[in-house]
RODO-2510 file (C-alpha; in nm, 4 decimals, decimal comma):
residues 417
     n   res          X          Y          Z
     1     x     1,6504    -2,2851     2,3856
     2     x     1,6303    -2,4210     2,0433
     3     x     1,4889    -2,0591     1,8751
     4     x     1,7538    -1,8753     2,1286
     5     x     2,0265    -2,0609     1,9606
     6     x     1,8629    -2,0153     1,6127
     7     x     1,8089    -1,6009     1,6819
     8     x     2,1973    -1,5874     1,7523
     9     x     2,3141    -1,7760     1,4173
    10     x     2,0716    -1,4699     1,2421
    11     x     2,2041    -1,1647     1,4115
    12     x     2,5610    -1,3045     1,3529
    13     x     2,5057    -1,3472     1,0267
    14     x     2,3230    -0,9860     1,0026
    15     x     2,6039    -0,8027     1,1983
    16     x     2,9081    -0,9880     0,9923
    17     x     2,9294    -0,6883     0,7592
    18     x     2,9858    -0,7143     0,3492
    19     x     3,3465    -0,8191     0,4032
    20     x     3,4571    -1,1542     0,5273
    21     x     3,0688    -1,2352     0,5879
    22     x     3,0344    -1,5317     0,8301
    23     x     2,9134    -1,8308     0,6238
    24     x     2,5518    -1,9528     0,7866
    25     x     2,6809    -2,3142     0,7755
    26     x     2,9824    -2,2220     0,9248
    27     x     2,8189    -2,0251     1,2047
    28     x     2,5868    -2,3015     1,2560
    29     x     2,8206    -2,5620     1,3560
    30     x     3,0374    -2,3169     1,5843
    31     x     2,7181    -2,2479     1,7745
    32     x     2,6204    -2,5867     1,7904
    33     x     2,9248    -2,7216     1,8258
    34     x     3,0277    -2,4765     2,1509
    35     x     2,6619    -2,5377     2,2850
    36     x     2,6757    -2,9225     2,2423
    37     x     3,0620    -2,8917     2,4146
    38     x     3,2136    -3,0936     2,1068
    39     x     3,5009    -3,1057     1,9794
    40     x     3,4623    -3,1248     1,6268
    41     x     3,1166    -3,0513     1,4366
    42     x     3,1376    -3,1236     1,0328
    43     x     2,8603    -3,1672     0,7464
    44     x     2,9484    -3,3944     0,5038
    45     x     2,8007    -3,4822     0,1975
    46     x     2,7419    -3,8260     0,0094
    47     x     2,8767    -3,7966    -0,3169
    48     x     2,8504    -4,2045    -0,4721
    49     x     3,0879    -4,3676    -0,2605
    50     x     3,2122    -4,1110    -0,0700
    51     x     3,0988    -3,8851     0,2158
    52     x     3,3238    -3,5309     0,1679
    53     x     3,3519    -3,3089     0,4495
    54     x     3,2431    -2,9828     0,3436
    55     x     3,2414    -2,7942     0,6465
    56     x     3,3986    -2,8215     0,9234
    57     x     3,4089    -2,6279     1,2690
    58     x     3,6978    -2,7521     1,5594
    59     x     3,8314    -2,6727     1,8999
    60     x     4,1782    -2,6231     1,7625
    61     x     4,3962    -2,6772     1,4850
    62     x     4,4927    -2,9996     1,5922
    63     x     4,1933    -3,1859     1,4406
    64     x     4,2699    -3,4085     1,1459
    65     x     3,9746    -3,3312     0,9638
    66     x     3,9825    -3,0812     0,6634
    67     x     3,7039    -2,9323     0,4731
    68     x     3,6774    -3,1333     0,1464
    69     x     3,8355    -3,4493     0,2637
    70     x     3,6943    -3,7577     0,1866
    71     x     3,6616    -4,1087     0,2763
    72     x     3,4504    -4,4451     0,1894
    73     x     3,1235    -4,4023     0,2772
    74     x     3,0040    -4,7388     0,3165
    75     x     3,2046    -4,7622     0,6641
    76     x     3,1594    -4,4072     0,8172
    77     x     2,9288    -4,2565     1,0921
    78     x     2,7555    -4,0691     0,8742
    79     x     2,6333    -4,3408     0,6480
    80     x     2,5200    -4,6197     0,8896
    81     x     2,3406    -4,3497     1,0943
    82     x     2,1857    -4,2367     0,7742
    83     x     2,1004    -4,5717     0,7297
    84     x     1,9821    -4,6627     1,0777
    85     x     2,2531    -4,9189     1,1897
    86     x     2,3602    -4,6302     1,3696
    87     x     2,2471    -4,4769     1,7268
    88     x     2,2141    -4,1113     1,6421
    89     x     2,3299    -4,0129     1,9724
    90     x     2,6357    -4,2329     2,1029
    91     x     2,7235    -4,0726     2,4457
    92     x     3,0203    -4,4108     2,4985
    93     x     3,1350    -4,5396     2,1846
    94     x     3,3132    -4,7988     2,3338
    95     x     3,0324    -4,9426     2,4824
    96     x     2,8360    -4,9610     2,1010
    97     x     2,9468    -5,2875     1,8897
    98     x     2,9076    -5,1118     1,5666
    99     x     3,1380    -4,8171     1,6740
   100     x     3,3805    -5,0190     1,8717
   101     x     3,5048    -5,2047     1,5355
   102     x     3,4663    -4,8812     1,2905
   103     x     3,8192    -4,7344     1,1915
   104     x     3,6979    -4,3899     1,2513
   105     x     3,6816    -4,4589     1,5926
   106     x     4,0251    -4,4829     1,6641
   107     x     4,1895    -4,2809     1,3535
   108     x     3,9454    -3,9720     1,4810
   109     x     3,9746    -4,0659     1,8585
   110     x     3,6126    -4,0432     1,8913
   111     x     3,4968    -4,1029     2,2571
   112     x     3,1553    -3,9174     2,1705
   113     x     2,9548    -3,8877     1,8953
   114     x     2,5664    -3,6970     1,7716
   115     x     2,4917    -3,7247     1,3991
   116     x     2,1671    -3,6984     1,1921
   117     x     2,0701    -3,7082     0,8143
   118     x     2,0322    -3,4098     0,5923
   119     x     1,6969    -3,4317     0,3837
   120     x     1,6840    -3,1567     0,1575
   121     x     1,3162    -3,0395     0,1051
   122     x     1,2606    -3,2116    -0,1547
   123     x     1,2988    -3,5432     0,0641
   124     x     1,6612    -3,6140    -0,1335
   125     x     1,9154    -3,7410     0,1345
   126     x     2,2300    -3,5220     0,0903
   127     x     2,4720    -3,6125     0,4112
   128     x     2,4779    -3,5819     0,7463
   129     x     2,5290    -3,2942     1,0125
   130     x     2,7643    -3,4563     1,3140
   131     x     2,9408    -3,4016     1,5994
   132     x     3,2121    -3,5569     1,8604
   133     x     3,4410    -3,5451     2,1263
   134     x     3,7314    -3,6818     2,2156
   135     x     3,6368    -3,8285     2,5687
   136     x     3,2826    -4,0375     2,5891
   137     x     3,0207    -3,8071     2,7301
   138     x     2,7472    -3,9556     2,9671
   139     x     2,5297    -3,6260     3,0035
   140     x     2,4774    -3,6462     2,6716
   141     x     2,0795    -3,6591     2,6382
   142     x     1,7554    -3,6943     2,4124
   143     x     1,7543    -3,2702     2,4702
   144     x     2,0999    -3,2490     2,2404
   145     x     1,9878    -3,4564     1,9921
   146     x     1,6992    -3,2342     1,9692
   147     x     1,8935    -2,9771     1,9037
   148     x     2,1182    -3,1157     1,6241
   149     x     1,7892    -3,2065     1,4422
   150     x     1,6605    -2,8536     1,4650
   151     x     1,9804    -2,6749     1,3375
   152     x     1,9706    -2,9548     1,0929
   153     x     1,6959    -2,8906     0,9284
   154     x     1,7532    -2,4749     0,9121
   155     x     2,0988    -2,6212     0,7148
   156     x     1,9136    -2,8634     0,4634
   157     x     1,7010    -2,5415     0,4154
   158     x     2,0346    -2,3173     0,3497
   159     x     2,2096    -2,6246     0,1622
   160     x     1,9253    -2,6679    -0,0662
   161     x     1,9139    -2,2783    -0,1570
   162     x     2,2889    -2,2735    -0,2581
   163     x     2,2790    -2,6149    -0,4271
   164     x     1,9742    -2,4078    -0,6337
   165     x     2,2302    -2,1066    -0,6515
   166     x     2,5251    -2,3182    -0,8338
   167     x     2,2724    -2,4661    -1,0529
   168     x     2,1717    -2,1337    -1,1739
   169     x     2,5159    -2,0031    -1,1824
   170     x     2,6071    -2,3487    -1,3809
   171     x     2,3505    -2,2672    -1,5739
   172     x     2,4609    -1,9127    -1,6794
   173     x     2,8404    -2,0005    -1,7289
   174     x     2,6892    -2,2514    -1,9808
   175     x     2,4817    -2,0228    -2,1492
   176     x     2,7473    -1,7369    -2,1523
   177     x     3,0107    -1,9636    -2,2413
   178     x     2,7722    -2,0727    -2,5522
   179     x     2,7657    -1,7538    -2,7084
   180     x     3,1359    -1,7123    -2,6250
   181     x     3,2285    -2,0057    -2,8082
   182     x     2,9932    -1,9560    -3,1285
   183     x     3,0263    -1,6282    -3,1368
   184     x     2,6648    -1,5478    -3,1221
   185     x     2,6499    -1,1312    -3,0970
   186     x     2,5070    -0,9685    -3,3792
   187     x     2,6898    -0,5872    -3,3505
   188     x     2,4197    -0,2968    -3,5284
   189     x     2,5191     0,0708    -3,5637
   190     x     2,2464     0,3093    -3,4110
   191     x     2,3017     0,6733    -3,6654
   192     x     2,4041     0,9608    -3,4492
   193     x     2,3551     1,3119    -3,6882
   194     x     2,5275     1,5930    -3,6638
   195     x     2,2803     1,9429    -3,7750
   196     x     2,6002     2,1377    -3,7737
   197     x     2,7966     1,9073    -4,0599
   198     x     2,3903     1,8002    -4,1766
   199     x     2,5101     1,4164    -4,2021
   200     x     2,5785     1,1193    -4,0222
   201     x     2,8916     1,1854    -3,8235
   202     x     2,9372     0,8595    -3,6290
   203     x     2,7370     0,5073    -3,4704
   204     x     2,6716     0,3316    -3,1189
   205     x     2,7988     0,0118    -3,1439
   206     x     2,4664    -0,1994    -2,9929
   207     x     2,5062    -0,5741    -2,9342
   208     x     2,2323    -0,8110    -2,9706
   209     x     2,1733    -1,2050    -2,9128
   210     x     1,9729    -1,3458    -3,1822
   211     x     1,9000    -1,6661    -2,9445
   212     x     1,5558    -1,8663    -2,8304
   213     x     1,4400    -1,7126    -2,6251
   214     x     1,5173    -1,3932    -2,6594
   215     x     1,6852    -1,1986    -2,3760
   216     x     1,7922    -0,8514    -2,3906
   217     x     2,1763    -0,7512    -2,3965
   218     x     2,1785    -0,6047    -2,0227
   219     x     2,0253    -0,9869    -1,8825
   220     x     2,3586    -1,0930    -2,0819
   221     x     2,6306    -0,9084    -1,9615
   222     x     2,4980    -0,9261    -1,6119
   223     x     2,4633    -1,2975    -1,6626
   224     x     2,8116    -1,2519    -1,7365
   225     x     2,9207    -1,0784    -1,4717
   226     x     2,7942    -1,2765    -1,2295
   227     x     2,9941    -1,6276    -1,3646
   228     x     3,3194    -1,3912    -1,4115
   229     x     3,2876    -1,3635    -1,8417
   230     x     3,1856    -1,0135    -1,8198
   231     x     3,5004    -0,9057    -1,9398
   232     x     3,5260    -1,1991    -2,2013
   233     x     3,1641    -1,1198    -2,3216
   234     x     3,2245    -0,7110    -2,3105
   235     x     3,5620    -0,7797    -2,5088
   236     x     3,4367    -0,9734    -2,7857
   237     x     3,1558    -0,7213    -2,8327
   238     x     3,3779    -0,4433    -2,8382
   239     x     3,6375    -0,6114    -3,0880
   240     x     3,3555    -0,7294    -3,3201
   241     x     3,1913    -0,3465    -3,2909
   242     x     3,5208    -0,2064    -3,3933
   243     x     3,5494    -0,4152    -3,7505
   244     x     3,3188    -0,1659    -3,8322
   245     x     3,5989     0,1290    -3,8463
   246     x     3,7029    -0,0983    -4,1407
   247     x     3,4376    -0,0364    -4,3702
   248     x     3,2612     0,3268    -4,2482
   249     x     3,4528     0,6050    -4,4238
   250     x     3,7228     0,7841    -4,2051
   251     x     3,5159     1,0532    -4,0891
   252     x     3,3051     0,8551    -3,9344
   253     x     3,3480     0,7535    -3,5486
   254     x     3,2223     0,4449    -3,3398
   255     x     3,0467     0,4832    -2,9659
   256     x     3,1328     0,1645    -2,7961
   257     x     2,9960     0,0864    -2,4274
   258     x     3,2263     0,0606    -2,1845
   259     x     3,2258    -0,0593    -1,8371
   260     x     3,4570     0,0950    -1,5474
   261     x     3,5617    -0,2333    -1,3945
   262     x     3,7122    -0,3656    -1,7389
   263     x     3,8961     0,0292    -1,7749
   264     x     4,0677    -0,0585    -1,4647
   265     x     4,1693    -0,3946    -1,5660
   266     x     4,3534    -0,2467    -1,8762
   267     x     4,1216    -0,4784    -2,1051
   268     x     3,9519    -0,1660    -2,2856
   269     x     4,3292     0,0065    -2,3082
   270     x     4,4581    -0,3406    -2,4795
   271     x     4,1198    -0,3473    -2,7150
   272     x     4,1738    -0,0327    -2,8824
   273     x     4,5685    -0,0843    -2,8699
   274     x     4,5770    -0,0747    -3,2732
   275     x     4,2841     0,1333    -3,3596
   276     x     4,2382     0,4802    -3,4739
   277     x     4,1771     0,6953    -3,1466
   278     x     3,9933     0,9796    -3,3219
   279     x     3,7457     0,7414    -3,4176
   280     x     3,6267     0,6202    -3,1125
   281     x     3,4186     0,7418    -2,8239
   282     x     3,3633     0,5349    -2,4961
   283     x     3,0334     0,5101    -2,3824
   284     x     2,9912     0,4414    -2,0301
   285     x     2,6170     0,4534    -1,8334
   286     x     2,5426     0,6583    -1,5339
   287     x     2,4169     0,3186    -1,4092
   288     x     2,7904     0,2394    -1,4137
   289     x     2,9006     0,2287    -1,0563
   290     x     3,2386     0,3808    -0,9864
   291     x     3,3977     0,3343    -0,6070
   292     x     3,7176     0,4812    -0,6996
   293     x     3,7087     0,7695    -0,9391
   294     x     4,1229     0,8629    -0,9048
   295     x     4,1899     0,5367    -0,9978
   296     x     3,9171     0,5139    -1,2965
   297     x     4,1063     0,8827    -1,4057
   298     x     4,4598     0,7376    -1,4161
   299     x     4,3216     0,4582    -1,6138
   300     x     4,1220     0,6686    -1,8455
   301     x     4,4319     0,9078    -1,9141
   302     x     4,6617     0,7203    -2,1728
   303     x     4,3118     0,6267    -2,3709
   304     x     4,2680     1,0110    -2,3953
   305     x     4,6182     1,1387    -2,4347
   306     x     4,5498     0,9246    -2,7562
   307     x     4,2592     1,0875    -2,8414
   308     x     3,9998     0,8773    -2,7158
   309     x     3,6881     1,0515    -2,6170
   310     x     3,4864     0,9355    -2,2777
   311     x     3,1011     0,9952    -2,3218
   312     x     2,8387     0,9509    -2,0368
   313     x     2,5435     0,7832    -2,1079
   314     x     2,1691     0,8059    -1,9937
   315     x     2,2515     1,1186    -1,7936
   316     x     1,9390     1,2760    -1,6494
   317     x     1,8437     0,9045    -1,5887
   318     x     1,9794     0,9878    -1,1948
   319     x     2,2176     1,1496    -0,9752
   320     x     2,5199     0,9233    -1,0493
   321     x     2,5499     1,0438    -1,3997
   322     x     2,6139     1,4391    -1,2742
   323     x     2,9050     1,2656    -1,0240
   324     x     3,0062     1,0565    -1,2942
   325     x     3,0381     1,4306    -1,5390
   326     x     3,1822     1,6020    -1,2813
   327     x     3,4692     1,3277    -1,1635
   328     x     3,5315     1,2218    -1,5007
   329     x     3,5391     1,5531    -1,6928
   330     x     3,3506     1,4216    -1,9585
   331     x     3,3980     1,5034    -2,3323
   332     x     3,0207     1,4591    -2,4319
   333     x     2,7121     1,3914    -2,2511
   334     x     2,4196     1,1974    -2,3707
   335     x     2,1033     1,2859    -2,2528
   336     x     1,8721     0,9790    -2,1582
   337     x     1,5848     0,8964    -2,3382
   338     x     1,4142     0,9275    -1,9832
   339     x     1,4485     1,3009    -1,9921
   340     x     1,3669     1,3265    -2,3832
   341     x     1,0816     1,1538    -2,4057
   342     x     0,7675     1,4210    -2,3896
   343     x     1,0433     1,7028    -2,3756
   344     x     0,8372     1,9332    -2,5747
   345     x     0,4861     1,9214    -2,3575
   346     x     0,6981     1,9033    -1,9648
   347     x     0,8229     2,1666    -1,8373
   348     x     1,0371     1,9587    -1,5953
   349     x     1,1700     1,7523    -1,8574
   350     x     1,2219     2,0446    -2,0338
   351     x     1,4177     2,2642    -1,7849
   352     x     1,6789     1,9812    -1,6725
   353     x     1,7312     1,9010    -2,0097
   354     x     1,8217     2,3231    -2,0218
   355     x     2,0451     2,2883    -1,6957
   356     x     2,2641     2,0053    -1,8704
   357     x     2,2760     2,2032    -2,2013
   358     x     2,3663     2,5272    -2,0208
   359     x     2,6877     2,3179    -1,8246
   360     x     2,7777     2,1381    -2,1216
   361     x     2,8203     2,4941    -2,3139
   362     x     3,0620     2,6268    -1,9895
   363     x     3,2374     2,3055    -1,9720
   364     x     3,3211     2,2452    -2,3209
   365     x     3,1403     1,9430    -2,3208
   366     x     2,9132     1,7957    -2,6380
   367     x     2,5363     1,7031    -2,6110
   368     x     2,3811     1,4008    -2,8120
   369     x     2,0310     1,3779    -2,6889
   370     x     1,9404     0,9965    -2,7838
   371     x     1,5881     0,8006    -2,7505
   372     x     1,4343     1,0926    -3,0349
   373     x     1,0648     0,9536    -3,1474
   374     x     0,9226     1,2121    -3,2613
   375     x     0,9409     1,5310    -3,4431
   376     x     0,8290     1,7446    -3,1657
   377     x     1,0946     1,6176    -2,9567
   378     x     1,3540     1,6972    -3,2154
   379     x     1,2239     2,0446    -3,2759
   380     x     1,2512     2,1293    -2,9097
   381     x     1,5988     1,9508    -2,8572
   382     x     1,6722     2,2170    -3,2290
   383     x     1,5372     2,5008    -3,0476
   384     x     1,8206     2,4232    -2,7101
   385     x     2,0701     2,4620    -2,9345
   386     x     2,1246     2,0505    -2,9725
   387     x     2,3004     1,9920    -3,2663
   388     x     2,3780     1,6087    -3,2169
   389     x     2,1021     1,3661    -3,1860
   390     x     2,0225     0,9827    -3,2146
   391     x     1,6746     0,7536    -3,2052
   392     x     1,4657     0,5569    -3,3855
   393     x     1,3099     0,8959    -3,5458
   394     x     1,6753     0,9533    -3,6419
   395     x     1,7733     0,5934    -3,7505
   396     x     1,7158     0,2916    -3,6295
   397     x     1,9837     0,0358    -3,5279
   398     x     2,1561    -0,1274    -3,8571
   399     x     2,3671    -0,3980    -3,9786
   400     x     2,7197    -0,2724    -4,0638
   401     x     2,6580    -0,2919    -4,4562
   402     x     2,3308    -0,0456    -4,3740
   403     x     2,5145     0,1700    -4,1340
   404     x     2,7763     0,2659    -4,4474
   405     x     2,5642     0,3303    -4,6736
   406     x     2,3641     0,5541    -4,4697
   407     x     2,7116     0,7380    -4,3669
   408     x     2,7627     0,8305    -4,6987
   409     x     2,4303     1,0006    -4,7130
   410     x     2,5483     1,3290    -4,6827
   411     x     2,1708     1,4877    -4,7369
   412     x     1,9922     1,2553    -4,5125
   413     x     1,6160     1,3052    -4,4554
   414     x     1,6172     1,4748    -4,1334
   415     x     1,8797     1,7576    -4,2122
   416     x     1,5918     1,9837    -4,2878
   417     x     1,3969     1,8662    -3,9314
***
């Protein structure tokens, strides 16, 4: 009976769907609750003092008992059967000394009651998982209180795995919120060269965290994400990238990465309110997932009436960045480092890299082919036809005092490549 009950609380779970998912604790105590014929089933925690109700499952409406209410914990069910003074199973309450004198018993009109202790794994007490009913409840047996201990220890296992969740999360939001606070992005300017003008004609913006240990940007901004400062983090980066117009020479633009969720939000928009729109190019990855592209269009449109260009990275990487292209009507494409690398000795390589060149050409788009290590890979990308190109054979990321100098090198080293 015990794994029949526990099968049902999985499949629910399984068959809820992505929206409104069923929360396991929450499904527990309905099953247990309706199996057990209670009226009210709650876990509480013990927090000091106080035992807090932090889920609760009822008959109806009617039930006085909230999720995070609290009370003293010294005088409640869950404490003295936690602590043994209790029966665990209490089919009469009125016929138990401890529970004829509790408060509980009367505020809560408990007739009926079934409680046990929550031991995380770790042994650590954390509450207790209980049940009652109005009315006492004489078939109430040594089978039910099986039951409750089973499903209780399946919830200590689910309790202990989001109490290790928030810790992490706490953990992130701490860390995020540290470099928030401080400041803590470095902002270096990758060269992108132009064959046609033979110079540097603009930079990538790249962010890095100079912290111990180091973690690489994406680990950041997906920390980020996941504690809600993505747009907080992806802000500050793109505000500190965009000094940088201050003190490159006008002809020089900035590539700034870009995600769709903070277009939509009219953060990017309200970013680049005050800057020069010729100068600046959003990047945004084919990783990038887009679920409404209408909506990411109308948001994209005032940016480019300005003059704004849209670029999209890493295509070639995968599929998403030709859907990305097509929805978007992109003004240049970068081709990932993925599909460079080797480009001179594959043939594979070497014919998608043709395919994107050829549609750019119809389309009206640019190419930048970035990730260029060697010289044999520039020659071939040269013999396509691409005149715009970035990597560490080109340049390698730079502080902002670096990156001007090296715009002002109208003759730079690989003109002649």
């Amino acid at each position: 009976m015990h794994n029949t009950l526990l099968r049902k609380v999985i499949l629910t779970n399984a068959h809820a769907g992505d929206g409104g998912i069923t929360d396991d604790l929450q499904t527990i105590l309905n099953v247990v609750r309706l199996h057990l014929g209670m009226k009210v089933a709650f876990i509480s925690e013990f927090t000091q003092d106080k035992r807090i109700f932090k889920y609760v499952d009822s008959a109806d409406d009617s039930v006085s008992i909230k999720v995070g209410d609290s009370g003293p914990l010294e005088e409640s069910y869950c404490k003295k059967i936690a602590g043994g003074e209790l029966p665990q199973l209490i089919p009469d309450t009125s016929l138990n000394p401890i529970s004829q004198r509790l408060a509980f018993t009367y505020e809560l009109s408990i007739g009926a009651y079934i409680g046990v202790p929550i031991y995380l794994p770790d042994g650590e007490l954390y509450g207790a998982f209980c049940c009652y009913k109005h009315e006492a409840d004489p078939t109430l047996a040594e089978r039910d209180l099986a039951l409750l201990r089973a499903f209780s220890d399946f919830a200590s296992i689910i309790i202990a795995n989001k109490l290790k969740a928030n810790r992490l999360l706490k953990e992130m939001e701490d860390r995020v919120g540290s470099i928030l606070t401080s400041q803590e992005i470095n902002i270096l300017y990758q060269p992108i060269y132009n064959f046609n003008k033979e110079r540097v004609t603009g930079f990538e913006a790249l962010a890095r965290f100079h912290t111990t240990p180091y973690r690489t940007p994406d680990v950041w901004f997906d920390e980020a994400a996941q504690v809600g400062l993505g747009e907080a983090l992806e802000l500050m980066a793109v505000t500190l990238a965009l000094k940088g117009l201050q003190q490159l020479p006008e002809n020089i633009f900035i590539s700034i990465n870009s995600s769709p969720e903070h277009i939509l939000s009219g953060a990017i928009e309200a970013a680049l309110a005050y800057v020069p729109a010729e100068r600046v190019i959003l990047e945004m990855t084919e990783h990038a997932r887009i679920h409404d592209y209408s909506a990411l269009r109308a948001a994209l449109e005032p940016l480019r009436n300005r003059g704004i260009r849209l670029a999209i990275d890493d295509a070639g990487a995968g599929y998403a960045s030709f859907q990305h292209i097509l929805e978007l009507e992109a003004d240049i494409i970068k081709l990932d480092i993925s599909l460079i690398h080797n480009i001179h000795k594959d043939p594979k390589r070497h014919a998608l890299a043709t395919s994107l060149i050829a549609f750019a050409r119809a389309t009206g788009c640019e190419v930048v082919a970035e990730g260029i290590e060697t010289s044999d890979e520039l020659l071939a990308l040269r013999k396509l036809g691409v005149h715009k190109v970035q990597g560490y054979f080109i340049g390698h990321p730079m502080p902002l005092a670096e990156a001007a100098k090296c715009s002002l090198n109208l003759a730079h080293k690989q003109s002649t490549g």
